[in-house]
MITI-902350 format. One record per residue (C-alpha): z, y, x. Coordinates in steps of 0.001 Angstrom, whole numbers. Example, Ala and Ser with C-alpha at 12.3 -4.5 7.8 and 13.67 -1.06 7.14 Angstrom:
2
{pt {7800,-4500,12300}}
{pt {7140,-1060,13670}}
//
This chain:
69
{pt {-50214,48758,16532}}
{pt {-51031,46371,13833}}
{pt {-49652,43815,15711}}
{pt {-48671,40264,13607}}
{pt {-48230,42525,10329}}
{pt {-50400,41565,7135}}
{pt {-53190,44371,6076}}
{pt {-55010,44892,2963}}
{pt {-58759,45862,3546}}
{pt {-59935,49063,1258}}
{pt {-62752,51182,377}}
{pt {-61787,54764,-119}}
{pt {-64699,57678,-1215}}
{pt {-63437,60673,946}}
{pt {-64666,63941,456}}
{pt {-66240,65296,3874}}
{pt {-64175,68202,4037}}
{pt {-61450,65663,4297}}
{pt {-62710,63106,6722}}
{pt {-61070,64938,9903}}
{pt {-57483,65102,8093}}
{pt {-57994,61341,6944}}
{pt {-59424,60415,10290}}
{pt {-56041,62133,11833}}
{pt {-53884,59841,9768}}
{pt {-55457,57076,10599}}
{pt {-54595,57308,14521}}
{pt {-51411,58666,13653}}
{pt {-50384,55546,12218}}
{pt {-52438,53176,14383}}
{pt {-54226,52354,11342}}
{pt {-58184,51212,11866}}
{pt {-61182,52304,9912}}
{pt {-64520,52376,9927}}
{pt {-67512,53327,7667}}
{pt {-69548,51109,4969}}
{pt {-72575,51244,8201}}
{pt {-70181,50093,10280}}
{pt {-68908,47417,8652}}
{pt {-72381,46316,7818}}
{pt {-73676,46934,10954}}
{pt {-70543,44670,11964}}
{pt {-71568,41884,9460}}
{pt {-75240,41425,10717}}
{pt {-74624,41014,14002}}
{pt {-72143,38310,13165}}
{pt {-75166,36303,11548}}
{pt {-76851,33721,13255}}
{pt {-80084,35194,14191}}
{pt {-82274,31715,13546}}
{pt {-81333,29691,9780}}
{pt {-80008,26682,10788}}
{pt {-82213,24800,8154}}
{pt {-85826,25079,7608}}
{pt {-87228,26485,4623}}
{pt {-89002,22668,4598}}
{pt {-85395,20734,4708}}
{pt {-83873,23395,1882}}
{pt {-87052,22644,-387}}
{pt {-85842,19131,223}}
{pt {-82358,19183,-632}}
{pt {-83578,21365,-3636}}
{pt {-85551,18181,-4983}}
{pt {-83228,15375,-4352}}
{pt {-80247,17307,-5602}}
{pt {-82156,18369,-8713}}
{pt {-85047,15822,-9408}}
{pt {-83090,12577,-7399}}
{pt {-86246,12301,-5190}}
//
């Protein structure tokens, strides 16, 4: 339902009591949510599970920006 409409990402503190009324609005409106676990669950598996440098090639980036070597 969000469709091609701009949305503003928030973080709301809901009592627990609440959460089934909130959660009730939310599909009402077609709105999405999820929790902080969620979204960090979402975050890490977005991550690239090998660094794409080596600790050897940052340690030498480190000197050459810093020391010119």
């Amino acid at each position: 339902m969000l469709g091609n409409t701009a949305t503003q990402g928030i973080y709301l503190d809901v009592p627990m009591a609440d959460w089934g009324f909130l959660k009730e609005l939310i599909r009402r409106f077609g709105w999405q949510a999820e929790t902080r676990e969620q979204l960090l669950e979402r975050f890490v598996k977005s991550r690239a599970n090998s660094p794409t440098l080596s600790e050897e090639e940052i340690l030498e980036e480190v000197m050459a920006e810093r020391y010119g070597k």
